[in-house]
N, C-alpha and C positions, 0 to 999 in steps of 0.2 A: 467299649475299649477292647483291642484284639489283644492276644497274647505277648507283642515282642511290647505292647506300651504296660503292661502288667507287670511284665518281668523287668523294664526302665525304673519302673514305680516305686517296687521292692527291692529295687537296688539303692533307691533315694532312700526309702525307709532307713534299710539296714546303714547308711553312710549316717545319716543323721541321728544316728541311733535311739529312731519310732518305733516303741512298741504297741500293738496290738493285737487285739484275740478277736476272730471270727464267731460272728454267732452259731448256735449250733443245727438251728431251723436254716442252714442253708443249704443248697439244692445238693443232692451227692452226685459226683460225675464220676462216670468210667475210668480209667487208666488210657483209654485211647480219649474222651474227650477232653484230660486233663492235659495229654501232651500236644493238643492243636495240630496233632497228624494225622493226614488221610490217609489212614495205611491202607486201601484199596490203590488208590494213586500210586505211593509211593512202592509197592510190590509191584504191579505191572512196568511203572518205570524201572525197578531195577532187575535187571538180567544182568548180574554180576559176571556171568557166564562169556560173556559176549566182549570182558573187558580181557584185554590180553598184557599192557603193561603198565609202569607204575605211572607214565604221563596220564594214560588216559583213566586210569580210575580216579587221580586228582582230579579232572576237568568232569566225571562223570557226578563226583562228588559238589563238585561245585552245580550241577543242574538238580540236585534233589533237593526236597524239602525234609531231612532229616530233624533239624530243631528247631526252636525259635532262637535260641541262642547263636545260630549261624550268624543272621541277622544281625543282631546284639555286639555281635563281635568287629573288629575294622580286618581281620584274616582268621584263615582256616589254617590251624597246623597240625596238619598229617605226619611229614616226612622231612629227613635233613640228611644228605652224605650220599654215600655208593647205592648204586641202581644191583650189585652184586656183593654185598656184603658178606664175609661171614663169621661175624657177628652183628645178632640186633640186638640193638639196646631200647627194650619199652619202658617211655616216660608214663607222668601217669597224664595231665591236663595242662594246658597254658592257664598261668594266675594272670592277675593284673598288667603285672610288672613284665610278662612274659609276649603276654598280649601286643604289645607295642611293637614287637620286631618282627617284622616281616618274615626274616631267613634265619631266626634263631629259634628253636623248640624252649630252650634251657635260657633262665637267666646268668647273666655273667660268672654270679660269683658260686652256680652250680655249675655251672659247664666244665668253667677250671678245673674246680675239684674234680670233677670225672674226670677229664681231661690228665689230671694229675694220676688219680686214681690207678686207670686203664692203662696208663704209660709209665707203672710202678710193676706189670706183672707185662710190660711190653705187649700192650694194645694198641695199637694206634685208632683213632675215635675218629679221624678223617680218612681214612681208610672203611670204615662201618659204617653204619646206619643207624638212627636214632627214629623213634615213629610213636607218636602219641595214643594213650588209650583212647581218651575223647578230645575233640580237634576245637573246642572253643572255649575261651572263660566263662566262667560262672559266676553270677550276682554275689558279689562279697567275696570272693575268691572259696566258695563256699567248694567241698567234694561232689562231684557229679552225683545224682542217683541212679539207682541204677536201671529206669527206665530209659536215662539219658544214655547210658552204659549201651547195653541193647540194643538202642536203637545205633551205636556206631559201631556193632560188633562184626554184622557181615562184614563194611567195610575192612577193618581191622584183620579181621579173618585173611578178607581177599588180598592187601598190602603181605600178608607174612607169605603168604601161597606165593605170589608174585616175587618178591626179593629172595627165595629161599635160602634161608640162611644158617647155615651149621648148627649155629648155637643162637641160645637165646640168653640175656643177661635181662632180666625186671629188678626195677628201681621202685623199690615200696610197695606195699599190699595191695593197693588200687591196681595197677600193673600186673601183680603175680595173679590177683583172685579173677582175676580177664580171661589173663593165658591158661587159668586152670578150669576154667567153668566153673566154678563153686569157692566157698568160705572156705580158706586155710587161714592156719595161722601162720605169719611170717617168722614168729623169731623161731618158732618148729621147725620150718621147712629152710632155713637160711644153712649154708655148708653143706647143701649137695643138692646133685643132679635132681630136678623135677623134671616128669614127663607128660605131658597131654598127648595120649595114644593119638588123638586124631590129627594131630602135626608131628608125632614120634621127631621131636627137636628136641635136645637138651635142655631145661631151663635152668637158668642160675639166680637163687634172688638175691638183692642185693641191697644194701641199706640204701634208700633215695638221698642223694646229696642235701637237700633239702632240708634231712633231719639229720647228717652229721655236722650241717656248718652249728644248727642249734644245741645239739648235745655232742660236742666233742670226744666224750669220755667212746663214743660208740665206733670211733674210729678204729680203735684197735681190733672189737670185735670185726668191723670191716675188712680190715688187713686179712685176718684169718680168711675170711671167703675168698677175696680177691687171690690167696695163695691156692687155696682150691681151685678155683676158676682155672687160676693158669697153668694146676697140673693134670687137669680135665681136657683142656684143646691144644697142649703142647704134642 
């Protein structure tokens, strides 16, 4: 059984909700043989270096074997809006529901909201750019790990290098502990400028739509950022 019918497997599992425990006399595998990546392969193939705009790192992207979950997936979502944006907005990963469309990052009734959001401190979102932390769903709509993280960081890296964009807005901790290299905590860091020296961009986090359509109460504290935000790039 190769990797992308393992990971089909435990997706069946997890839908039919099968539980099971592994025995413990089972074989230990590495972190590279657990992720079914030839990372001798896929280093020599990538010379990031060589990629000059955002068409062709999507198409470069599309020749690597970064996961099995590529695979797994019916599209790869990278990027949505201006090739010169300035502002990016990092999502964190396509769910299920997200899964399904082809030219949209965000499901509907996230989008709006930002949508709404961003055009409450006079953003326009079709004007900017949105660009996912990792670019395919996960078995159960489960959170990436973070060797899945990793392994789509150069990309990710290379897409902000490419778009360069003034400012940065991150939607939820997945998104912000990317842009920052390490464990922050969100509600700490939420109402001002974050900066990762090695991109010296702004970042602003910001509650992910996601979890204020679920907890509404959090909207207000949202408001408050979003007034920051807009008196940060006025």
């Amino acid at each position: 059984m190769n990797n992308l019918e393992k990971i089909v497997l435990l997706n069946w599992y997890v839908d039919e909700n099968i539980n099971f425990v592994l025995k413990n006399n089972q074989k230990k595998y590495s972190s590279k043989e657990r992720s079914g990546i030839d990372y001798d392969s896929l280093h020599k193939k990538n010379d990031l270096g060589d990629v000059k705009t955002v068409q062709g790192l999507i198409e470069y992207i599309d020749q690597c074997d970064i996961s099995d979950l590529k695979t797994y997936s019916k599209f790869t979502h990278i990027h949505q809006g201006s090739l010169n944006p300035e502002i990016l907005i990092v999502n964190d990963f396509p769910n299920s529901e997200e899964e399904d469309q082809s030219n949209n990052l965000m499901a509907e009734d996230c989008k709006e909201l930002l949508v709404n959001m961003l055009g409450a401190i006079n953003i326009d979102l079709a004007e900017n750019t949105i660009i996912n932390t990792f670019y395919w769903r996960t078995p159960g709509d489960r959170r990436p790990t973070l060797n899945e993280i990793n392994n789509c960081k150069p990309f990710f890296d290379k897409i902000i290098e490419l778009l360069k964009p003034k400012y940065i807005i991150s939607l939820g901790d997945l998104a912000l502990n990317t842009l920052m290299e390490s464990e922050v905590n969100f509600i700490d860091s939420r109402g001002k400028a974050l900066n990762n020296k090695k991109m010296n961009i702004p970042i602003f986090p910001l509650f992910h739509p996601r979890v204020l359509i679920k907890q509404p109460s959090l909207k207000r504290l949202a408001w408050e950022d979003l007034k920051i935000i807009a008196n940060e790039i006025k």
